[in-house]
C-alpha positions as MATLAB code, in Angstrom:
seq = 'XXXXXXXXXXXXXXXXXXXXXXXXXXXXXXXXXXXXXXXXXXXXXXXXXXXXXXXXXXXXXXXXXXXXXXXX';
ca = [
      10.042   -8.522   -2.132;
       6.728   -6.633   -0.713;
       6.954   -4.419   -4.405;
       6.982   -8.027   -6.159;
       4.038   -9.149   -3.628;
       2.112   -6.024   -4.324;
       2.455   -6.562   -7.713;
       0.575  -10.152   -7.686;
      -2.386   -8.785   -5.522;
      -2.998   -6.458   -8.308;
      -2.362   -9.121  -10.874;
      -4.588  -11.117   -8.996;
      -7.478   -8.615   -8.831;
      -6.874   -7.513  -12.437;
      -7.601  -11.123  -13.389;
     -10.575  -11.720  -11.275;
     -12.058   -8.135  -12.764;
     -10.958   -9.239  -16.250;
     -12.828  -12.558  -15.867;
     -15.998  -11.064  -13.719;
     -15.574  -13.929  -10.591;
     -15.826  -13.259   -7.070;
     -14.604  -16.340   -6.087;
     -17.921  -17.442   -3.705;
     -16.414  -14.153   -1.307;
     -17.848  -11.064   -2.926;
     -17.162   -9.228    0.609;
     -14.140  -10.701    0.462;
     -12.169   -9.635   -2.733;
     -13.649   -6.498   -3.504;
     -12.239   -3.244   -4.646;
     -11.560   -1.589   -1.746;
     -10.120   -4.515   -0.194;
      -7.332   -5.874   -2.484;
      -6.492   -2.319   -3.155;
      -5.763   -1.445    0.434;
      -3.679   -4.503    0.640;
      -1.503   -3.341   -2.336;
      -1.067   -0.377   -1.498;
      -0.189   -1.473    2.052;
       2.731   -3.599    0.684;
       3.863   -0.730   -1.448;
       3.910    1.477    1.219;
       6.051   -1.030    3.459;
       8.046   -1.310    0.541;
       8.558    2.001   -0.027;
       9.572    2.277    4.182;
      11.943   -0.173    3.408;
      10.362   -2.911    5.382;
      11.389   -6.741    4.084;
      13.992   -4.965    1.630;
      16.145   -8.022    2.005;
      19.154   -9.334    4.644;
      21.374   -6.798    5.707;
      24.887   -7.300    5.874;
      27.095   -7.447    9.751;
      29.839   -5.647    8.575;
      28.001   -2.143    8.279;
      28.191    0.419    5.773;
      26.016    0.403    2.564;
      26.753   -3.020    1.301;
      28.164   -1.815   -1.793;
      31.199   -3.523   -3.545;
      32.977   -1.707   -6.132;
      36.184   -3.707   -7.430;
      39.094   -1.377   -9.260;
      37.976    1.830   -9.567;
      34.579    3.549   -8.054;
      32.197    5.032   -9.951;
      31.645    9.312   -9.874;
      35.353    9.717   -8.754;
      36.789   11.683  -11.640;
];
């Protein structure tokens, strides 16, 4: 969720460079600025922070019905 985030901020600035608006904040949204905060969420991403609801029951989550994959 913080990758798909990350990925509007820089859609976000992308368009405002494309289109050469500051939106009445030019200290505001400025380069340095909406970088850091995309690479911020990328980096929590990356951690693993907001990756989604872990299951109660433990283990990795995974489900594999009939037979598992890599088991020759």
């Amino acid at each position: 969720m913080l990758a798909i985030a990350a990925a509007i901020v820089f859609g976000i600035w992308l368009l405002l460079d494309l289109f050469d608006t500051n939106l009445g904040a030019p200290d505001l949204f400025n380069f340095s600025t909406m970088a850091s905060l995309g690479l911020l969420l990328l980096s929590l991403y990356l951690a693993g922070v907001g990756s989604g609801p872990r299951n109660g029951s433990g283990g990795s989550g995974r489900r594999f019905y009939g037979r598992r994959p890599g088991r020759g």
